[in-house]
Backbone as a ProteinNet text record, in pm:
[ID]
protein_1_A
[PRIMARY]
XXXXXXXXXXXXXXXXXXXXXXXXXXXXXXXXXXXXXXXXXXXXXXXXXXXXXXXXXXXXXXXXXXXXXXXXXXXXXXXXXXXXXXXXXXXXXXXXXXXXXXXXXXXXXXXXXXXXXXXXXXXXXXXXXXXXXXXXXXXXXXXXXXXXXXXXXXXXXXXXXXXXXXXXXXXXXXXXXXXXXXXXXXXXXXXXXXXXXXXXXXXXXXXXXXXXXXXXXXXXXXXXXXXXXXXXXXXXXXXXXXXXXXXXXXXXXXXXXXXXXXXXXXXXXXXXXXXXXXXXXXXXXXXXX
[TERTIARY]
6227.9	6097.5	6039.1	5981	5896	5750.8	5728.6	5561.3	5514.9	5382.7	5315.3	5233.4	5236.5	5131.8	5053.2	4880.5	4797.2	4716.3	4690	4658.9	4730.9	4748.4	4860.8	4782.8	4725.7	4625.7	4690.9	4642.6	4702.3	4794.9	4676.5	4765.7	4895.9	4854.1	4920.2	5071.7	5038.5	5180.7	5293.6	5261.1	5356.5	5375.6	5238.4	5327.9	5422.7	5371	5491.9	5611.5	5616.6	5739.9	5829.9	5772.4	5897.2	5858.8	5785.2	5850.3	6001.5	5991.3	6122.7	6215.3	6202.5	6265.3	6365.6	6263.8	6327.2	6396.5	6376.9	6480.7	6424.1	6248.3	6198.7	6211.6	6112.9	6141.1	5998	5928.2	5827.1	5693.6	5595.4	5565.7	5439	5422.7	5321.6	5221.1	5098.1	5020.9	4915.7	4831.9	4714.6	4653.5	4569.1	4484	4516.3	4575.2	4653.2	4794.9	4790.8	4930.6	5019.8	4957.3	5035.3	5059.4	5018.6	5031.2	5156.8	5141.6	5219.4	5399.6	5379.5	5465.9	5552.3	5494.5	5546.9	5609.9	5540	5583.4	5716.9	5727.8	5846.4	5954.7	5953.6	6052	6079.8	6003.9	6020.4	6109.3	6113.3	6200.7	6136	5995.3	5869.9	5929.2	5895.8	5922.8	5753.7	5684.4	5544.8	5488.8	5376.3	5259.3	5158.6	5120.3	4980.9	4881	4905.4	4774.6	4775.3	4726	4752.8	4793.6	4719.3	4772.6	4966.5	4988.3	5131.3	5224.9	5165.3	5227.3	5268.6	5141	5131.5	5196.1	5261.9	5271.7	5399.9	5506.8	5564.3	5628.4	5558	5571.6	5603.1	5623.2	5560.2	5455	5441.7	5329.7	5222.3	5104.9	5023.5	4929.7	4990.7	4895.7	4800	4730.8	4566.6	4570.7	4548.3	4477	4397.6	4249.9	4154.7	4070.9	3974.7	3867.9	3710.3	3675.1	3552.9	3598.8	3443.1	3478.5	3451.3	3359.7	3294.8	3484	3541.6	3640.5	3779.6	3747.8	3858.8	3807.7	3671.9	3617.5	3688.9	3607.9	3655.7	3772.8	3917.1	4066.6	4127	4066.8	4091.8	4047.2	3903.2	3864	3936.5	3973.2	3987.8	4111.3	4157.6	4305.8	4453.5	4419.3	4489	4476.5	4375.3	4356	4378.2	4439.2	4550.1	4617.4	4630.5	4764	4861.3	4832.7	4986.7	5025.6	5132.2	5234.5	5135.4	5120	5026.4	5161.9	5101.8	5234.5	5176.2	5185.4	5211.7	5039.3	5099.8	5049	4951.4	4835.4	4753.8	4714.5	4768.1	4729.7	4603.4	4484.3	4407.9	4433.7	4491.3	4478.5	4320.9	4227.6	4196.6	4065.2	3957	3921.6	3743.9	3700.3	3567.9	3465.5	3346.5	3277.9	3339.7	3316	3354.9	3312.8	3183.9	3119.2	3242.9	3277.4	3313.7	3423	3532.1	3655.5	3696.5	3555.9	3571.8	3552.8	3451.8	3396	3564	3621.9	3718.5	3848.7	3857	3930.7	3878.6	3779.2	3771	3777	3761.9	3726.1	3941.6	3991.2	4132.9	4191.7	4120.2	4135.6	4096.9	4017.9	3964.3	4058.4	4137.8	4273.4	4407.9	4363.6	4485.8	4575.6	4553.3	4612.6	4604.7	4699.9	4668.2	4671.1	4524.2	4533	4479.2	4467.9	4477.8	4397.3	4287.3	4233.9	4356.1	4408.7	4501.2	4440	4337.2	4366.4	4392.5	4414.4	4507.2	4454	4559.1	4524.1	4585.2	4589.6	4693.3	4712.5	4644.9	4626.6	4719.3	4753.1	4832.8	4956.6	5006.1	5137.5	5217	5125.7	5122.7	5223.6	5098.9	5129.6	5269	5300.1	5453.3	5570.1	5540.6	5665.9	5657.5	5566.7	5551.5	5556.2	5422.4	5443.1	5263.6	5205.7	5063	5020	4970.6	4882.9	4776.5	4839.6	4762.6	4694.3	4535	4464.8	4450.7	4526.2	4546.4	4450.4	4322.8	4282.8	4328.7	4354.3	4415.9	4450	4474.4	4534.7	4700.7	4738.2	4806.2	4947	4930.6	5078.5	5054.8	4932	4960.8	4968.2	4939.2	4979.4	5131.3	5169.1	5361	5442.4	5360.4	5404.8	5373.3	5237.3	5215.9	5300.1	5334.1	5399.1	5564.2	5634.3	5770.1	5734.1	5574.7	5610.8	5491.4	5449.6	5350.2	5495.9	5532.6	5647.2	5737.4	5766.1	5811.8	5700.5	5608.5	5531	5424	5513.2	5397.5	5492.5	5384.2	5462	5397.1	5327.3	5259.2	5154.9	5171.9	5119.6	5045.2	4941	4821.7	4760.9	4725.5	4691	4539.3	4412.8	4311.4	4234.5	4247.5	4177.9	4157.9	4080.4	4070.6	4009.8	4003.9	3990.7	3857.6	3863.1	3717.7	3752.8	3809.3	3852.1	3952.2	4014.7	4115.9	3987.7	3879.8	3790.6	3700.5	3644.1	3562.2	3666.9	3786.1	3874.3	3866.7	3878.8	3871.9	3731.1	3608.9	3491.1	3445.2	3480.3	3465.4	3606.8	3685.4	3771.5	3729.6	3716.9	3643.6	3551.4	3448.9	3342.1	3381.5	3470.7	3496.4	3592.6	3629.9	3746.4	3655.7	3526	3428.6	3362.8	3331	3226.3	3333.5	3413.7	3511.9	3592.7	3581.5	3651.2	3526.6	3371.6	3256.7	3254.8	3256	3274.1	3391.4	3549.8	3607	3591.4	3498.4	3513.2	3382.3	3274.7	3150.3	3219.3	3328.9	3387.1	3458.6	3536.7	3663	3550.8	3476	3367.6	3275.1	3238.1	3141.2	3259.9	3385	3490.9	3460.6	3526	3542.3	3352.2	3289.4	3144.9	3162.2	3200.9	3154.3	3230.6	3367.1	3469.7	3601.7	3571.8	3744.9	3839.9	3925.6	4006.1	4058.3	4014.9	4043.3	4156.3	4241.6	4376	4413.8	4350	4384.4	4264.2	4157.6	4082.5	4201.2	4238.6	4280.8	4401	4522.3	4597.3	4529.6	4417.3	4398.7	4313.6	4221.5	4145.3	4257.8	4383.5	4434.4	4548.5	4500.3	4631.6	4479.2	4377.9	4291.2	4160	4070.5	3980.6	3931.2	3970.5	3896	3997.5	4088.8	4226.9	4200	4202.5	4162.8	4231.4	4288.3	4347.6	4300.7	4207.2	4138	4190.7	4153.8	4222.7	4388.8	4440.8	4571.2	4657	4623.3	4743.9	4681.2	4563.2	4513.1	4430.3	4408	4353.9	4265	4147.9	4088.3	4023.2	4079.3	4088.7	4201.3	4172.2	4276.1	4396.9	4526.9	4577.3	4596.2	4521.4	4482.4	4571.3	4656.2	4696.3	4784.9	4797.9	4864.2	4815.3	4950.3	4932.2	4824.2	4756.7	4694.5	4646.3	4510.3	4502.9	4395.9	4345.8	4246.2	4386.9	4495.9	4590.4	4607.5	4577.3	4566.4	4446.7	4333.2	4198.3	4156.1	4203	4117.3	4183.5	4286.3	4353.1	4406.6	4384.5	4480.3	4433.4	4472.2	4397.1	4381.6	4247.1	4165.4	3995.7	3995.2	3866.1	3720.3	3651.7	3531.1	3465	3459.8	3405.6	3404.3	3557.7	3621.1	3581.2	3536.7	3503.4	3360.7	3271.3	3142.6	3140.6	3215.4	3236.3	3260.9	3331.5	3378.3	3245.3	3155.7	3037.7	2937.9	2951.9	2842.4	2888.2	2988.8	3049.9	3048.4	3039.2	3024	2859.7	2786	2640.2	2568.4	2605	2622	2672.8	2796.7	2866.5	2758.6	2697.8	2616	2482.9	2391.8	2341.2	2264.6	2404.2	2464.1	2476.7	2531.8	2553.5	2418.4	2351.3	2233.3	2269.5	2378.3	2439.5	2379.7	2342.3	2318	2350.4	2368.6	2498.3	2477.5	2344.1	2315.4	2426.9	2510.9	2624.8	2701.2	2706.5	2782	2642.8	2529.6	2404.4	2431.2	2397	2418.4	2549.1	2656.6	2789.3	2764	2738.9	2725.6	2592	2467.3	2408.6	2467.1	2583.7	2652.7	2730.5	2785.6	2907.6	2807.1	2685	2633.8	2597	2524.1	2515.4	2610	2748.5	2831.3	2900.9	2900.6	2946.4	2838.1	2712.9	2635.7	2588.5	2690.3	2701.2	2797	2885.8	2999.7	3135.1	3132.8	3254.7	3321.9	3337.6	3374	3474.6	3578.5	3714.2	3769.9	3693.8	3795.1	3789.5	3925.8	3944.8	3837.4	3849.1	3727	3686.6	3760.2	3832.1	3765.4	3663.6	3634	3485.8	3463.6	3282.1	3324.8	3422.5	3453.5	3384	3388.1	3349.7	3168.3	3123.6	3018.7	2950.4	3021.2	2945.8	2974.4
9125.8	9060.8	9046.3	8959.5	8911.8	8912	9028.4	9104.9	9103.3	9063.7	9018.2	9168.2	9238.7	9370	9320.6	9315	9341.3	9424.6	9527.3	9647	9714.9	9751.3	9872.5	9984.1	10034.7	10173.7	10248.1	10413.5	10550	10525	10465.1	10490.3	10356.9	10207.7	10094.2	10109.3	10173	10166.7	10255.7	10379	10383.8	10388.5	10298.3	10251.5	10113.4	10029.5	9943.3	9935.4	10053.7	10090.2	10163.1	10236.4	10286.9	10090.6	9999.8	9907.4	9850.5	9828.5	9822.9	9893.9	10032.9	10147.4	10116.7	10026.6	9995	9892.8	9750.7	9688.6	9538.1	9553.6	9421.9	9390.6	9268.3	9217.1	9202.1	9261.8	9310.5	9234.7	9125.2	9012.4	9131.3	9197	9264.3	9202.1	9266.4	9233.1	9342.9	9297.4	9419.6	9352.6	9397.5	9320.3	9402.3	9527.9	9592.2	9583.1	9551.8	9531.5	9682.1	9762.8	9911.9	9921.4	9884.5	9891	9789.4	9637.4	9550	9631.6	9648.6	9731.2	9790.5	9876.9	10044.7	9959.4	9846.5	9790.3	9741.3	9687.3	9625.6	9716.7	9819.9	9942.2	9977.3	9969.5	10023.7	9890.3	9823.7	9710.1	9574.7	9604.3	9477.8	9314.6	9197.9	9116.8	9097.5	9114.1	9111.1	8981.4	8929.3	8836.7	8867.6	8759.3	8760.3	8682.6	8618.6	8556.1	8598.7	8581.3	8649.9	8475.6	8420.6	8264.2	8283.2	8308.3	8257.4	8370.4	8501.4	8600.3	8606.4	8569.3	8525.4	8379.5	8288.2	8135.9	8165.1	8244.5	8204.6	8364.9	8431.8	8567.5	8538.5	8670.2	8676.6	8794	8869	8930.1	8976.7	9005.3	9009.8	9180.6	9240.7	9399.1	9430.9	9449.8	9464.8	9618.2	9700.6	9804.7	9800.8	9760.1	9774.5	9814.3	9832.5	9953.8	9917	9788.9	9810.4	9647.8	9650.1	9516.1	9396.5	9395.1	9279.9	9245	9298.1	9302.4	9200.3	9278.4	9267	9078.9	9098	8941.8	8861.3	8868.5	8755.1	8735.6	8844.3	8824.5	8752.5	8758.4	8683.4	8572.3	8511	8370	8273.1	8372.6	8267.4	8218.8	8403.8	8351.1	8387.2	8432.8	8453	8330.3	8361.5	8270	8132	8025.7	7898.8	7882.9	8001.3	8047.7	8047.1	8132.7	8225.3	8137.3	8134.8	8037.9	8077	7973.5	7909.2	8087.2	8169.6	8261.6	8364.6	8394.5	8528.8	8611.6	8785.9	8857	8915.4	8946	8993.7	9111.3	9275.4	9395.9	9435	9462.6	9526.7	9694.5	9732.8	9898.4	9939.1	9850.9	9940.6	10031.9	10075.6	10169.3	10078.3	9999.4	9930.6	9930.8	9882.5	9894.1	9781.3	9836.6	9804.8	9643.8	9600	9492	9341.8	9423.4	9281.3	9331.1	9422.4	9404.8	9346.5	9305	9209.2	9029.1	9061.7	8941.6	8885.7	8955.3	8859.6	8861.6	8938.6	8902.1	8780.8	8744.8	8641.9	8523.4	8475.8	8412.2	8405.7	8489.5	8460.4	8436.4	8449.8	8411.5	8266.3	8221.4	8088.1	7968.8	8070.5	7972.4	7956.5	8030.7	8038.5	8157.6	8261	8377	8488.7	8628	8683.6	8830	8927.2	9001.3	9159.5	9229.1	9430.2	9456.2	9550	9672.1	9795.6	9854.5	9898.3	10040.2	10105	10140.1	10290	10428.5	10519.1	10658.9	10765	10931.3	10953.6	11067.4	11130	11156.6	11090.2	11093	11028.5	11047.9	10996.8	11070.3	11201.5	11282.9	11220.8	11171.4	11065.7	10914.3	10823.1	10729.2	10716.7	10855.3	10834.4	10853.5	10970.8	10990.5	10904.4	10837.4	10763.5	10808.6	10960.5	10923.8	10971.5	10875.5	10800.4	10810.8	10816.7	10789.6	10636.4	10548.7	10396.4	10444	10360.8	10383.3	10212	10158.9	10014.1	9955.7	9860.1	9785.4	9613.3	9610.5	9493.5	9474.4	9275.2	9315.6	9325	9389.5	9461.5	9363.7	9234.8	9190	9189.4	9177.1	9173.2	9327.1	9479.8	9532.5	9543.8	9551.9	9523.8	9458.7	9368.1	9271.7	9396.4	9397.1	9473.2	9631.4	9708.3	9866.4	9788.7	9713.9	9694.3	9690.9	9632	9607.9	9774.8	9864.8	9977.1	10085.6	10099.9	10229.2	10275.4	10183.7	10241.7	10280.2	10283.1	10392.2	10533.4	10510.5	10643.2	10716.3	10811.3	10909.2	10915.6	10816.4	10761.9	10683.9	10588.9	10416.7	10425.6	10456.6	10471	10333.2	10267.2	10164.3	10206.4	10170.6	10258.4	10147.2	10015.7	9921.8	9791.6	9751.7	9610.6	9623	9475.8	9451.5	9549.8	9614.1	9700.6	9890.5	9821.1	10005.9	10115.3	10068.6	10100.1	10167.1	10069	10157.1	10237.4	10177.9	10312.4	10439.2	10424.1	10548.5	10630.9	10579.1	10633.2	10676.2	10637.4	10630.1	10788.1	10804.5	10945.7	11059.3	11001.7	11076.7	11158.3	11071.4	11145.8	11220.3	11192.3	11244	11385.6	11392.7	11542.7	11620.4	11557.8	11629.5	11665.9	11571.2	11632.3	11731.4	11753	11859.1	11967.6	11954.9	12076.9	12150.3	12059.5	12076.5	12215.6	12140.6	12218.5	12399	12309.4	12491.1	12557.3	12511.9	12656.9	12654.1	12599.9	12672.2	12729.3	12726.6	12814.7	12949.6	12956.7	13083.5	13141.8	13048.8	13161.5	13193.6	13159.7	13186.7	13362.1	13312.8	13425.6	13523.5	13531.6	13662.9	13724.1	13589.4	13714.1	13758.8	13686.1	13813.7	13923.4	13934.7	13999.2	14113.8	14092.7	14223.1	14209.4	14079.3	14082.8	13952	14011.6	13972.8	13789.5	13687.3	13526.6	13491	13580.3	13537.3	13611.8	13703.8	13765.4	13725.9	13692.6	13593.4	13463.2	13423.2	13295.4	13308.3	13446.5	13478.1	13492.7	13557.8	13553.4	13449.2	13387.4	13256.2	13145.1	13133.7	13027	13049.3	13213.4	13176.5	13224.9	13166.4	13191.5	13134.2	13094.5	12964.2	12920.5	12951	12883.2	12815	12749.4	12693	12572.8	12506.8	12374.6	12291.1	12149.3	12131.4	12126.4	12151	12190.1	12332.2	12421.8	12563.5	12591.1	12541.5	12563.7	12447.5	12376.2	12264.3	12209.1	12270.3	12164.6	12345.6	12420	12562.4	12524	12512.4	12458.5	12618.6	12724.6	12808.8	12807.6	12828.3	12850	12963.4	12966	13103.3	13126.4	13056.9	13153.7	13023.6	13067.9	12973.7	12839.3	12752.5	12645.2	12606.7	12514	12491	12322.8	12301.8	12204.7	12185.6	12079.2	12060	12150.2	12217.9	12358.5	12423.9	12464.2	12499.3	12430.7	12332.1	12215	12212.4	12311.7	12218.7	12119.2	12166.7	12012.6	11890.9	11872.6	11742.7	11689.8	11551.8	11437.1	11479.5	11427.3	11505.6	11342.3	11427.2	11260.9	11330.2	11207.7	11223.1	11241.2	11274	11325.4	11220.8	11127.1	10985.2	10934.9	10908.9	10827.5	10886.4	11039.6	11097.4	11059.1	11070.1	11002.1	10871.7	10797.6	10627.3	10622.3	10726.3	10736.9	10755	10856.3	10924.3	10829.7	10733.3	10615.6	10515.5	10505.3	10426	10456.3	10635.6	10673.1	10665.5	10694.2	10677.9	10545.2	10437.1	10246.1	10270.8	10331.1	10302.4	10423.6	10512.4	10569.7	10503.6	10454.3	10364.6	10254.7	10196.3	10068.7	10056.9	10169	10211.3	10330.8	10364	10404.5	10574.6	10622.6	10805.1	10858	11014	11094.2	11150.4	11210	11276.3	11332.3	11445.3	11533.1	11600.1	11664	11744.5	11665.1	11489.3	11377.6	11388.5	11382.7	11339.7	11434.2	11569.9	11695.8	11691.1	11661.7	11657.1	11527.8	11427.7	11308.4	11348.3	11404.6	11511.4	11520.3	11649.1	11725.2	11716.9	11615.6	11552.1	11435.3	11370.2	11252	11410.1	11501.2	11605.8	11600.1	11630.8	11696.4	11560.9	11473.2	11364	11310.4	11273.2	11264.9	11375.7	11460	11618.4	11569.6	11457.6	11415.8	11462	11512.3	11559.5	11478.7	11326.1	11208.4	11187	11244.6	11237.5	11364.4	11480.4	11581	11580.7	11648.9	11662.6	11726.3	11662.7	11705.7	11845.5	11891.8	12037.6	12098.4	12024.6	12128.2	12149	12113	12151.3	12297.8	12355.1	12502.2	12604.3	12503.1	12579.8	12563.5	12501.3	12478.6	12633.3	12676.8	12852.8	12969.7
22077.5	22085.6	21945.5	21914.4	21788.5	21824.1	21746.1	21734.6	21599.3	21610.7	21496.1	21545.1	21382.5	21362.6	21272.6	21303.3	21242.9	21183.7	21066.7	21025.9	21064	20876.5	20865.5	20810.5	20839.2	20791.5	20878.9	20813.1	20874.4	20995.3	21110.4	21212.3	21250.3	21188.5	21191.5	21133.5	21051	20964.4	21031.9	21045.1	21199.9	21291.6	21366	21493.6	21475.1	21348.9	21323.6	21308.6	21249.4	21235.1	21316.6	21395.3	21560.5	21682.6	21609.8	21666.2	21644.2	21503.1	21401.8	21473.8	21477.5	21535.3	21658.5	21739.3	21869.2	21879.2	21766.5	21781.6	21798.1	21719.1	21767.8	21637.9	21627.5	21517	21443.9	21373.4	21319.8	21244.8	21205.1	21139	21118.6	20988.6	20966.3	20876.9	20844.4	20795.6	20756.9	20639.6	20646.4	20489.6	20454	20323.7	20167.6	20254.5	20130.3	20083.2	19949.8	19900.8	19946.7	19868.9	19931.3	20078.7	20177.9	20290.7	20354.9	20289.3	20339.5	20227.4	20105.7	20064	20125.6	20208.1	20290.5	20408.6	20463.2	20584.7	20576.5	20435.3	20448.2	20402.3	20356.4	20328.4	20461.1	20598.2	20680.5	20745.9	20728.5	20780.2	20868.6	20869.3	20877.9	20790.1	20830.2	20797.7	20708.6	20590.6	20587.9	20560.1	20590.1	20566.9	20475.3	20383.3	20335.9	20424.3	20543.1	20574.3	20734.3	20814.1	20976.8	21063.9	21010.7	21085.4	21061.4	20987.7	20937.5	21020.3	21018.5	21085.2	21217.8	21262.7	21414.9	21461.2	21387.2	21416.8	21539	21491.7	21659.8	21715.7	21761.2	21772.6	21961.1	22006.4	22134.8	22173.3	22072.6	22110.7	21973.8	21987.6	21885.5	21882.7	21833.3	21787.4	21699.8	21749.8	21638.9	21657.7	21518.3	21493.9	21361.5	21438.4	21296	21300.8	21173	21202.2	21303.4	21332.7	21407	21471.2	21555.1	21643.3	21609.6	21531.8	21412.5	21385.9	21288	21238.4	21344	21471.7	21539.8	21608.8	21650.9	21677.1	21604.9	21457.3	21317.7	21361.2	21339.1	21331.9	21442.2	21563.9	21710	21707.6	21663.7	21702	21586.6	21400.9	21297.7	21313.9	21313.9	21285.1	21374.8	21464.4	21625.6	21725.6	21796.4	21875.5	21883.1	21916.3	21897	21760.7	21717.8	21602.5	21667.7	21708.9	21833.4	21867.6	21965	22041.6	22204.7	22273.1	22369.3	22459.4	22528.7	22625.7	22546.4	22412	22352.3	22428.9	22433.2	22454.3	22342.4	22340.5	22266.2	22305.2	22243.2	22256.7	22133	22145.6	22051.9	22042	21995.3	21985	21881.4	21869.5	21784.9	21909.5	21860.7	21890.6	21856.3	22010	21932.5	22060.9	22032.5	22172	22249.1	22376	22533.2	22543.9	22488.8	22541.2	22418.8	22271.5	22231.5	22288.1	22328.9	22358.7	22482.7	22582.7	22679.8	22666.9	22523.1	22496.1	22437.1	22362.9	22299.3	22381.1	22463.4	22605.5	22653.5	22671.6	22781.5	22675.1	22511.2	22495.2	22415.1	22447.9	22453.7	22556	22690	22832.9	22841.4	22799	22789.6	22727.9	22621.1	22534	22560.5	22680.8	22770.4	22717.8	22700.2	22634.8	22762.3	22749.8	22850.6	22681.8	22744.6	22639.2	22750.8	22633.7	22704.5	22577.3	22600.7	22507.1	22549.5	22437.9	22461.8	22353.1	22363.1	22244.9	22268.8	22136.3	22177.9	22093	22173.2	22163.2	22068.1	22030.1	21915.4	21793.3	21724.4	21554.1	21483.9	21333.6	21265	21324	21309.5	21359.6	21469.3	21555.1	21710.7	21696.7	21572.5	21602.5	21487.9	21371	21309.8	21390.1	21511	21571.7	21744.5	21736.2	21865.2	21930.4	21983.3	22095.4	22125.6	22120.8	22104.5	22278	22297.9	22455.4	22450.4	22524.8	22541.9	22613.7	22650	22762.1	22773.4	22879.9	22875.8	22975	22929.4	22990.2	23009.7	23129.9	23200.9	23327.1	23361.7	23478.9	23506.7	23642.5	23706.7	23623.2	23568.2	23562.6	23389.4	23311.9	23184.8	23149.9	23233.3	23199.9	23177.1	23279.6	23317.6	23147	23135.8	23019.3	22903.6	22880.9	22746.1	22779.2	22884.7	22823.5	22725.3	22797.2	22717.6	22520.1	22529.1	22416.1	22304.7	22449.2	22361.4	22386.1	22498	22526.4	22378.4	22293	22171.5	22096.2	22096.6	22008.7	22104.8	22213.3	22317.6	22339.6	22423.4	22503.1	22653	22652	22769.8	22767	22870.6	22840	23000	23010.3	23129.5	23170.5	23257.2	23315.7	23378.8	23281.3	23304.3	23391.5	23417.7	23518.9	23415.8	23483.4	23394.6	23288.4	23209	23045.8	23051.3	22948.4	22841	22944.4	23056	23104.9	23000.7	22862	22788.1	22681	22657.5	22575.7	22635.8	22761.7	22805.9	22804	22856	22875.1	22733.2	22607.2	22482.8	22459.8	22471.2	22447.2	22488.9	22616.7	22718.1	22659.8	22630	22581.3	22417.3	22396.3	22230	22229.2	22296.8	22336.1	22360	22477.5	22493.9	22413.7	22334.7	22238.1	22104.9	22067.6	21980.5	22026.9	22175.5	22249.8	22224.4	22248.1	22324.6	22151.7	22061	21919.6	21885.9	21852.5	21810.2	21880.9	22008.4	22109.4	22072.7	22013.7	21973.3	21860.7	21774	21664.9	21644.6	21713.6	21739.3	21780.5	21895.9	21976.3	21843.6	21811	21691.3	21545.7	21528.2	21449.7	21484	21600.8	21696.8	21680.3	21692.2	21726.5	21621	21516.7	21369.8	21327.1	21365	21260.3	21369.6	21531.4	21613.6	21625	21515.8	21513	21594.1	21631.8	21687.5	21623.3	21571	21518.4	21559.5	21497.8	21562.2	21592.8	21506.6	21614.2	21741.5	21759.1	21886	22015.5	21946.5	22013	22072.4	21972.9	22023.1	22140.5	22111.4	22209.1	22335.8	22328.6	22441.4	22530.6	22443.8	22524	22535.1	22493.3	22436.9	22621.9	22660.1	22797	22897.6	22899.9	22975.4	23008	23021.3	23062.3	22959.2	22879.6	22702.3	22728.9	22712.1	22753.9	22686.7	22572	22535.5	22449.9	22427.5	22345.8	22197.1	22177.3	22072.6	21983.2	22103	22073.2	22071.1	22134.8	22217.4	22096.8	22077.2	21999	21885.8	21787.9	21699.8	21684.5	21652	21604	21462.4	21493.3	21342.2	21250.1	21276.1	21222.7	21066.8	20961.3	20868.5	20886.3	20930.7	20980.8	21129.2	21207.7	21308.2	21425.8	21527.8	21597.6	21572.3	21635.7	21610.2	21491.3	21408.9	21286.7	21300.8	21199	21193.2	21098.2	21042.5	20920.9	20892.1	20921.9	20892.2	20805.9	20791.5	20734.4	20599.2	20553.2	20462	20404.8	20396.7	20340.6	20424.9	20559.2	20630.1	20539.2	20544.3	20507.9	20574.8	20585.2	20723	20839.6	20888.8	21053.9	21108.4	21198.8	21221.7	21146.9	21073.1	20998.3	21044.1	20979.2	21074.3	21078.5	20965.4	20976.3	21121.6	21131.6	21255	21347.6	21359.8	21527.6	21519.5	21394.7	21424.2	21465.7	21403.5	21451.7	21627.9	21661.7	21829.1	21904.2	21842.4	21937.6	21938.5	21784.8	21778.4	21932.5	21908.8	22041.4	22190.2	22215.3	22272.4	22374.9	22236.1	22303.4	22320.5	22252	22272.3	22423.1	22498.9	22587.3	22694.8	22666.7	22765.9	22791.6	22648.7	22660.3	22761.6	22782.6	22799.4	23000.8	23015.4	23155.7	23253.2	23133.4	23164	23233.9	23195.5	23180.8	23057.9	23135	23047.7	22965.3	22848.2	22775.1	22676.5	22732.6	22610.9	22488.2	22554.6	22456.9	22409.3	22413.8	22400.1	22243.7	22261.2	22172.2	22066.6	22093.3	21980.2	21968.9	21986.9	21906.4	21821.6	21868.9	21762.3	21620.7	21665.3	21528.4	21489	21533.9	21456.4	21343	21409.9	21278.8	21231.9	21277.5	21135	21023.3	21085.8	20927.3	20879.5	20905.6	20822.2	20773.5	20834	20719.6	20555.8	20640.9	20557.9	20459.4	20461.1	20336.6	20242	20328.3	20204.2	20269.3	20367.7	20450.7	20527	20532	20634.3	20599	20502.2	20452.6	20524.5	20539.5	20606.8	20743.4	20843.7	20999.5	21032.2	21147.6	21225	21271.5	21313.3	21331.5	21174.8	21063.1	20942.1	21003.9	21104.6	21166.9	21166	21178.5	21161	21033.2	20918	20796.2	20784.5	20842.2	20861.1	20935	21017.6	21082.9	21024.4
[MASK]
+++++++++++++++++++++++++++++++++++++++++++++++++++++++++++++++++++++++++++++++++++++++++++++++++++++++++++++++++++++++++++++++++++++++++++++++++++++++++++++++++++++++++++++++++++++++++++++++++++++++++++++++++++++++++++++++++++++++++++++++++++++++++++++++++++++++++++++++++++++++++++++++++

């Protein structure tokens, strides 16, 4: 298959490349020279312009950073670019309302498209195996897993178009709530005299049970390895989890739900970014207690 990748940042660049991996045929793109660079070491065919990338593909992958962004790239230079058939997956990560708006207005051009966007982090999307939360219907999902299954480890069918971002929207949400609470708990152990890694043995096989705690330990030392082990380096950035909760509370908003601990986790991290901390994992709200 001939797939046109749009944005190659952290997470773009390898899922492009376990496309390669699988045997398609790759038409990348991104506004950075270093990026289109790396693409083509990885065996990407690369583009400087997205019209040209996209001219006869059969399917089209967006991962970019907001929805403004992802609009522009769909109405200028996607949308009756493509070949009149090709599939349009957005992976990126934007509010609910344009990722329907530019569904329908690629529905209108006769295009069939999915908010597709995904779990996992950078570690995820190098060794592929990423979690889609795919909004669409029942036959353009069918179409879009052949072409997400080489970069997951599971490709979910969350309901129709904009159900792929609410699914992410609520998902972040609780992985910021649930991140803050173990590292308030592994914090509270050690001033309180018990030792955080034996804290963690034991909450980690018992109702503290979290993937927060259990597979991502934002303790330095203490538990699963992660980027608390690093200086809080690489990870997923705290920026990007504030960018999620901004999206998050637009999407509670919007639907008229409550979501206090959704509200004080989004505080939480605008302080600690606006300290200058929006480059380190999120998992560093830890050094903060």
């Amino acid at each position: 298959m001939k797939i046109a990748f749009i944005g190659l940042g952290n997470m773009g660049g390898g899922m492009a490349a376990n496309l390669v991996k699988a045997g398609h045929q790759v038409h990348a793109f991104d506004l950075s020279a270093d990026a289109l660079a790396k693409a083509g070491e990885g065996g990407c065919q690369t583009f400087t312009a997205v019209p040209d990338a996209v001219a006869d593909v059969d399917a089209v992958v967006t991962m970019l950073p907001n929805g403004a962004i992802v609009k522009s790239v769909y109405t200028a230079d996607v949308i009756g670019k493509a070949p009149k058939g090709a599939l349009f997956l957005d992976c990126s990560t934007i509010d609910v309302a344009t990722a329907r708006e530019v569904a329908a207005l690629a529905s209108d051009a006769g295009y069939e498209m999915a908010d597709a966007p995904v779990s996992g982090g950078i570690a995820a999307a190098n060794g592929g195996t990423l979690t889609f939360m795919v909004g669409a219907s029942d036959a353009t999902f069918e179409k879009a897993k052949a072409v997400l299954e080489p970069m997951a480890k599971a490709v979910i069918h969350a309901g129709e178009v904009g159900a792929g971002q609410v699914a992410k929207m609520c998902n972040n949400m609780l992985l910021a709530i649930h991140m803050i609470g173990t590292c308030e708990a592994l914090a509270l152990a050690g001033k309180a005299g018990l030792d955080p890694q034996k804290f963690y043995e034991i909450s980690s096989k018992s109702t503290g049970y979290c993937w927060s705690l259990n597979d991502y330990t934002p303790a330095p030392g203490v538990g699963a390895t992660s980027p608390a082990d690093n200086g809080y380096a690489g990870g997923f950035a705290s920026a990007l989890m504030l960018k999620d909760l901004k999206l998050a509370m637009e999407g509670a908003q919007s639907a008229g739900a409550t979501v206090p601990m959704g509200e004080h986790a989004k505080a939480i991290y605008e302080a600690f970014v606006e300290a200058g901390n929006g480059g380190k994992d999120f998992g560093a709200i830890f050094t903060t207690l």
